[in-house]
C-alpha positions in Angstrom: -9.5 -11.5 -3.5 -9.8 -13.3 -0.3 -7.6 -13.2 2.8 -7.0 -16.8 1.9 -3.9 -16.1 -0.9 -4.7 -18.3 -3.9 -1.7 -17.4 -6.8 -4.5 -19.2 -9.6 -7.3 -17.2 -8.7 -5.7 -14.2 -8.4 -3.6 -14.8 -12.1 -7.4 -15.6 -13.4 -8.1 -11.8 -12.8 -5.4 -10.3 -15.2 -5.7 -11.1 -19.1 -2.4 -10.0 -19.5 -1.2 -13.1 -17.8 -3.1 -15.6 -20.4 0.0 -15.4 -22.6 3.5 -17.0 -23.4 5.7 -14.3 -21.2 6.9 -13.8 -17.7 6.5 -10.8 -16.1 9.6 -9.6 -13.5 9.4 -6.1 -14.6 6.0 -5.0 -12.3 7.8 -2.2 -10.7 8.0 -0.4 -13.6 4.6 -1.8 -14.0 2.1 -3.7 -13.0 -0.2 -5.5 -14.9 -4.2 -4.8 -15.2 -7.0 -6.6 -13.5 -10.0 -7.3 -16.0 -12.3 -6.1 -14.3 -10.4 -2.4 -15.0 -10.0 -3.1 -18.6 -13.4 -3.7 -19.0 -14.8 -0.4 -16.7 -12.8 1.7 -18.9 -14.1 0.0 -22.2 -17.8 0.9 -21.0 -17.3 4.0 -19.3 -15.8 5.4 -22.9 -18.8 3.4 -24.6 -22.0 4.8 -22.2 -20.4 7.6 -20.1 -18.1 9.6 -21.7 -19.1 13.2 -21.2 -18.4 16.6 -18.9 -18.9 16.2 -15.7 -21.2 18.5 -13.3 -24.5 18.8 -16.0 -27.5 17.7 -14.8 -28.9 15.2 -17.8 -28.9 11.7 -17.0 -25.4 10.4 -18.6 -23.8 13.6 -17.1 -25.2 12.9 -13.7 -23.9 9.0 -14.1 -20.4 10.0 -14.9 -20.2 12.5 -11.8 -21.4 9.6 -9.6 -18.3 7.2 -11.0 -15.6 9.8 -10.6 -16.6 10.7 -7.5 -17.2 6.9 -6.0 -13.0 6.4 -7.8 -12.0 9.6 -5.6 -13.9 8.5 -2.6 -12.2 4.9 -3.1 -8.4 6.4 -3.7 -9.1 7.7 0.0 -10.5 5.0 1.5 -7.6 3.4 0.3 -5.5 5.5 2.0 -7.3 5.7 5.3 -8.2 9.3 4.3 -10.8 11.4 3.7 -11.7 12.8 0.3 -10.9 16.2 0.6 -7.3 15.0 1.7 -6.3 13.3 -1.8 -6.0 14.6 -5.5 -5.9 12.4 -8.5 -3.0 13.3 -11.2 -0.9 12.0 -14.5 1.5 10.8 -12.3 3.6 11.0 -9.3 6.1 12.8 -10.8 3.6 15.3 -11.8 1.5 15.2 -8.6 4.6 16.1 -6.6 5.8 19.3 -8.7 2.1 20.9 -8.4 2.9 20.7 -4.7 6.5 21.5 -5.0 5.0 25.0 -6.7 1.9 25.4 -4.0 4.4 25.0 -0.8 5.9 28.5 0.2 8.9 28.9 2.4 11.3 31.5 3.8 14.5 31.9 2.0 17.4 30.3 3.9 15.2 27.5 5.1 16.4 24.3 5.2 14.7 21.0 3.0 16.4 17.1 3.2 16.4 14.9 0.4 17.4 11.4 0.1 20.0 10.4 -1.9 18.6 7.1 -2.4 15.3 8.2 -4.1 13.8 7.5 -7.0 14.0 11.4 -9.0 10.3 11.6 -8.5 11.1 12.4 -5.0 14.1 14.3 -5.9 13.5 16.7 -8.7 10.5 18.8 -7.4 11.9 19.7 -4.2 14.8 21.0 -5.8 13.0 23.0 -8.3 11.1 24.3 -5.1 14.2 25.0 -3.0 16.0 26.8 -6.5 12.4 29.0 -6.9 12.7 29.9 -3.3 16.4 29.9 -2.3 16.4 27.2 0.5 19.0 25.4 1.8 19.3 21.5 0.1 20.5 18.8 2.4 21.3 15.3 1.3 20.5 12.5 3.8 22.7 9.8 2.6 22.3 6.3 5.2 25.7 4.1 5.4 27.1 1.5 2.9 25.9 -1.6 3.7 22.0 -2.2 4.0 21.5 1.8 2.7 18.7 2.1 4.6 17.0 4.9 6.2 16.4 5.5 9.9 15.8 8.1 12.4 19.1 7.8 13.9 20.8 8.8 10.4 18.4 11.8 9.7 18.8 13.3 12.9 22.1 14.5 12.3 20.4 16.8 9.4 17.6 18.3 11.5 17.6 21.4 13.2 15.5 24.6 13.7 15.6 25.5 10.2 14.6 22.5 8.9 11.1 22.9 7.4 10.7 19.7 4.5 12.3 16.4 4.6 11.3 13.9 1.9 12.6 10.4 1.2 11.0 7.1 -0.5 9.1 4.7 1.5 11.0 1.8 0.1 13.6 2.1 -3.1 12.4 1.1 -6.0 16.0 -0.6 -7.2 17.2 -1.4 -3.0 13.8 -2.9 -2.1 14.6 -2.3 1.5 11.3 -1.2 3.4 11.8 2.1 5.9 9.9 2.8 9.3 8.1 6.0 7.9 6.2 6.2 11.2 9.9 6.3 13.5 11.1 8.9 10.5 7.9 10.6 10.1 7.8 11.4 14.5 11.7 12.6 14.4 11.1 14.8 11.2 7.7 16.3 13.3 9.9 17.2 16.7 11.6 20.2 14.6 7.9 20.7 13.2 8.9 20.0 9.6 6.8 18.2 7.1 7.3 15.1 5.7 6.7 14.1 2.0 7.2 10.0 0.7 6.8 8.4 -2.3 5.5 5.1 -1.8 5.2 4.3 -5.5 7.4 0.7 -4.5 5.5 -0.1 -1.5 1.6 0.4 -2.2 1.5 -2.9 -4.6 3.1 -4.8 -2.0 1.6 -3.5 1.7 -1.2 -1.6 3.0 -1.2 1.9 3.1 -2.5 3.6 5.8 -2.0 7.8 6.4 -3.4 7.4 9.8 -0.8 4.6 10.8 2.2 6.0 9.1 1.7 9.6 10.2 3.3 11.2 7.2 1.9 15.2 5.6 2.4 14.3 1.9 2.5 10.8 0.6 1.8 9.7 -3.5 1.6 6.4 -5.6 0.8 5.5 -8.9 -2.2 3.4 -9.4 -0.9 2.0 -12.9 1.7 -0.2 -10.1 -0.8 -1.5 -8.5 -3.1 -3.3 -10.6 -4.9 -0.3 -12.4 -4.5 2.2 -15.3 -2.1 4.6 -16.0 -3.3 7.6 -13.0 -2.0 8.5 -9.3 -2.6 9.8 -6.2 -1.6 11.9 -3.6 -2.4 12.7 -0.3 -1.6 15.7 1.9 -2.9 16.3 5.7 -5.7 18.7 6.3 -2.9 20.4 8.6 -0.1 20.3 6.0 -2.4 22.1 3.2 -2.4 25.2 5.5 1.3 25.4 3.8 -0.4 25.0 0.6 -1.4 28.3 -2.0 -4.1 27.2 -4.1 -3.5 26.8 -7.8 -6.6 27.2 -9.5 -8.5 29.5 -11.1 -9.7 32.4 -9.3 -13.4 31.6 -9.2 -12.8 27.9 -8.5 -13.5 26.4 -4.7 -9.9 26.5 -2.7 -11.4 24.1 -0.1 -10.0 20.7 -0.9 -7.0 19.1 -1.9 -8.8 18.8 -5.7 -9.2 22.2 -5.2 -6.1 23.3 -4.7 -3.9 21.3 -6.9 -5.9 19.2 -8.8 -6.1 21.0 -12.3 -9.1 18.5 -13.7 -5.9 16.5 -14.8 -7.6 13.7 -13.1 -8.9 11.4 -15.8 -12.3 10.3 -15.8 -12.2 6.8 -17.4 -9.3 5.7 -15.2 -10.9 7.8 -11.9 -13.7 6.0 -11.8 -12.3 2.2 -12.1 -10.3 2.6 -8.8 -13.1 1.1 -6.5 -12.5 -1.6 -8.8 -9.0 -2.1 -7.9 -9.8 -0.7 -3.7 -12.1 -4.0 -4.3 -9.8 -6.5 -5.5 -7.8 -5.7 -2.3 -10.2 -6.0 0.2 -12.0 -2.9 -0.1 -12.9 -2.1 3.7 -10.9 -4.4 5.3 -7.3 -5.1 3.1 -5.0 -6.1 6.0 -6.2 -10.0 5.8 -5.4 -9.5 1.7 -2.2 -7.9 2.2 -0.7 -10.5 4.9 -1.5 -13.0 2.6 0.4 -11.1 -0.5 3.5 -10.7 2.0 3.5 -14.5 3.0 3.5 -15.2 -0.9 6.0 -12.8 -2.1 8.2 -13.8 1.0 8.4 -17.3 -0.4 8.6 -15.7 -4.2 11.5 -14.0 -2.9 13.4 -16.4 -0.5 13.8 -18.8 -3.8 15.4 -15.8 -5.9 17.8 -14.3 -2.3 18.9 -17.6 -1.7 20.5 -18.1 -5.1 21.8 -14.8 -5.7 23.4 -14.7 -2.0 25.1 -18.4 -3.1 27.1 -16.9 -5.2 30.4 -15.2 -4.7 30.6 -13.2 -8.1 27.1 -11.6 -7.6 26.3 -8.3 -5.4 23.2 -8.0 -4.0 21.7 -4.4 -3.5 20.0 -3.7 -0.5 18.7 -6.0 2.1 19.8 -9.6 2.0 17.5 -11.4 4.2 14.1 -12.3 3.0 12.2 -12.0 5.8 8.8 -9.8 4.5 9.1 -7.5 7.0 12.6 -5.7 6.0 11.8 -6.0 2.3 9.3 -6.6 -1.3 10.5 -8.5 -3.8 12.0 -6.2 -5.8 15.4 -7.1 -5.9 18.7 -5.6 -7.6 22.4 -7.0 -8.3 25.1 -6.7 -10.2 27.4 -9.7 -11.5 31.5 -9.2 -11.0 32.6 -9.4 -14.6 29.7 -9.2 -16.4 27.6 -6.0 -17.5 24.0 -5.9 -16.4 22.7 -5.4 -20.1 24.3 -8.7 -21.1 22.6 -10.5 -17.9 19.4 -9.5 -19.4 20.7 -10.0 -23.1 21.6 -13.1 -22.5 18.2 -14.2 -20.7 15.9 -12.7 -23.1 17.6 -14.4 -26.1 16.9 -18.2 -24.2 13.9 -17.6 -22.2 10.2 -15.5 -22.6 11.3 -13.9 -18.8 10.4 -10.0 -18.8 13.2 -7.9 -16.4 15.3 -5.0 -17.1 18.8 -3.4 -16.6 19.8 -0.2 -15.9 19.2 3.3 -13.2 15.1 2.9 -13.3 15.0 6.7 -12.7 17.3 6.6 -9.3 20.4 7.9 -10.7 22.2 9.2 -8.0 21.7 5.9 -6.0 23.6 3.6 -8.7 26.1 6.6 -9.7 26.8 8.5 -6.6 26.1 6.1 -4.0 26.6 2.8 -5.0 28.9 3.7 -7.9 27.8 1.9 -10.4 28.5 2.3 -14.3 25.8 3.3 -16.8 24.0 0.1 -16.9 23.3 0.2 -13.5 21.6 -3.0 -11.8 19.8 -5.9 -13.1 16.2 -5.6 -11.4 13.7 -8.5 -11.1 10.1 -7.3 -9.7 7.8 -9.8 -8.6 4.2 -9.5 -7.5 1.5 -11.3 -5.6 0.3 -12.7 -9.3 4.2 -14.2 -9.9 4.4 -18.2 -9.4 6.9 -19.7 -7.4 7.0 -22.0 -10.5 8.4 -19.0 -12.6 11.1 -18.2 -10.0 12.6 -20.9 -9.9 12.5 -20.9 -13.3 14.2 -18.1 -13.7 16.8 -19.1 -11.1 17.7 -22.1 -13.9 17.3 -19.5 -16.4 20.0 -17.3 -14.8 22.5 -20.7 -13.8 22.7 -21.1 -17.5 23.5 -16.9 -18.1 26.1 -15.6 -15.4 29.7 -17.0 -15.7 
């Protein structure tokens, strides 16, 4: 895809799109380029074997998981012995939960705005090793995280702090780099999940500076597999999982399991490719000009409107926030929003907690059907949003 942002020729790359539906769910997940689909298709047709033997297939298997491993890090500004491949975020972040070792009464801060990926391990870890849980919990209003809020939380004892690098419901994007530097002057580490923000910016571990980050490829543009990546420095903190006889050197090594699939490893260069393999920023500042017009279309409706409540940042400038946007609607549930759409329209969004609970019960306060989330991508038309503003003129009271 070219620096030069072209909506048509980047829909021609996803077969998924060649049909009579509208897709404003991609957060929970994105759909698949073609070029994936068809590199799994052939890899289970010619190449499907054990890896590590030395006959021909064998050798041409090991050559595509490693080039998919050595293009998740690239991707990452990494190298390859700092990333592991995984099931999923969820599951990438408890095998590091269980390798980290701490002292009991030391002290770990979680966000209560997270998504429970980036919740639930670290409190499994702090239960198995009696630490002290904080909850960093920013202001009503914009909810969003800062250095200025977390400091509060810090102090010598402090020795994890993990938080999202944008909320998958608020949309709001956080300076991980400003957090990352406060979180490092009591020499803690610093885990994010940046599941929300990898299909919309670049990620970089150099520039943001974090020790743990993780995203799952299946959001951006690929199949169902994830990654994670953890500082040379930070794995020090790590105790190998492996078998006994295995290496203990890498990442892979320490945490990897072999849970990362071989047909879906090895189409990630495909993906890296697609956006602009060695050099992604001209690729990326043309998605954020696109979905900052996507999203102005949708904000400027919803923020007309007295009787709806937007959640999280308002403005739609593409530097505060992605288009994934949440409100609720002052007399109406959020199921019958996206009742009511479905049943006059082929738009694709859902209602409800999308897995960050305590944001929409204990911080926003919202009842069990939660928000009504739209998710748009680079691939999404301005066309279809405004389309689906007429769509949603003709549904809310």
């Amino acid at each position: 895809m070219a620096g030069s942002f072209s909506t048509a020729a980047a829909r021609d790359r996803f077969p998924a799109l060649n049909q009579d539906q509208v897709f404003l769910d991609n957060a929970g997940g994105s759909q698949v380029l073609g070029d994936v689909i068809h590199s799994i298709y052939q890899y289970l047709s010619h190449s499907n074997v054990q890896l590590g033997a030395s006959y021909n297939v064998a050798r041409e298997s090991t050559s595509r998981y490693d080039a998919g491993r050595k293009a998740a890090a690239q991707y990452v500004n990494a190298s390859p012995e700092e990333v592991v491949l995984g099931a999923s975020t969820t599951q990438l972040f408890h095998n590091l939960a269980v390798s980290l070792t701490f002292q009991p009464g030391d002290e770990i801060i979680l966000s209560r705005i997270d998504h429970e990926t980036g919740i639930d391990p670290w409190l499994f870890m702090a239960e198995r090793q009696n630490l002290t849980v904080k909850w960093w919990v920013p202001e009503k209003g914009n909810l969003k995280l800062t250095p200025e809020n977390l400091k509060p939380l810090l102090s010598p004892k402090t020795k994890f702090v993990a938080c999202t690098h944008i909320s998958n419901i608020l949309g709001t994007i956080h300076d991980i780099r400003s957090i990352a530097d406060t979180v490092h002057t009591v020499g803690a580490l610093f885990s994010v999940d940046g599941v929300s923000f990898a299909p919309h910016r670049q990620v970089d571990m150099k520039e943001f500076g974090v020790d743990f980050y993780a995203f799952s490829w299946y959001k951006v543009y690929g199949p169902h597999i994830s990654v994670l990546y953890a500082k040379k420095s930070a794995q020090e903190h790590m105790k190998p999982l492996g078998h006994y006889f295995n290496p203990t050197t890498t990442l892979e090594d320490k945490i990897g399991f072999a849970a990362a699939n071989y047909e879906l490893t090895q189409t990630i260069p495909l993906i890296v490719s697609y956006l602009g393999g060695s050099n992604p920023r001209p690729v990326f500042a043309a998605i954020a000009e696109h979905e900052g017009k996507l999203q102005k279309i949708l904000l400027d409706y919803l923020t007309s409107r007295k009787d709806v409540t937007l959640h999280g940042e308002t403005s739609s400038d593409p530097k505060v926030r992605v288009p994934t946007i949440s409100f609720t609607v002052n007399g109406m549930g959020s199921r019958k929003v996206v009742e009511d759409a479905e049943n006059i329209s082929n738009y694709g969004f859902r209602w409800g907690h999308f897995y960050s609970k305590r944001l929409c019960d204990e911080v926003l306060g919202l009842g069990e059907e939660g928000v009504v989330r739209i998710s748009i991508v680079h691939y999404n038309t301005e066309e279809e949003v405004r389309g689906l503003v007429e769509i949603l003129k003709k549904v809310l009271p």
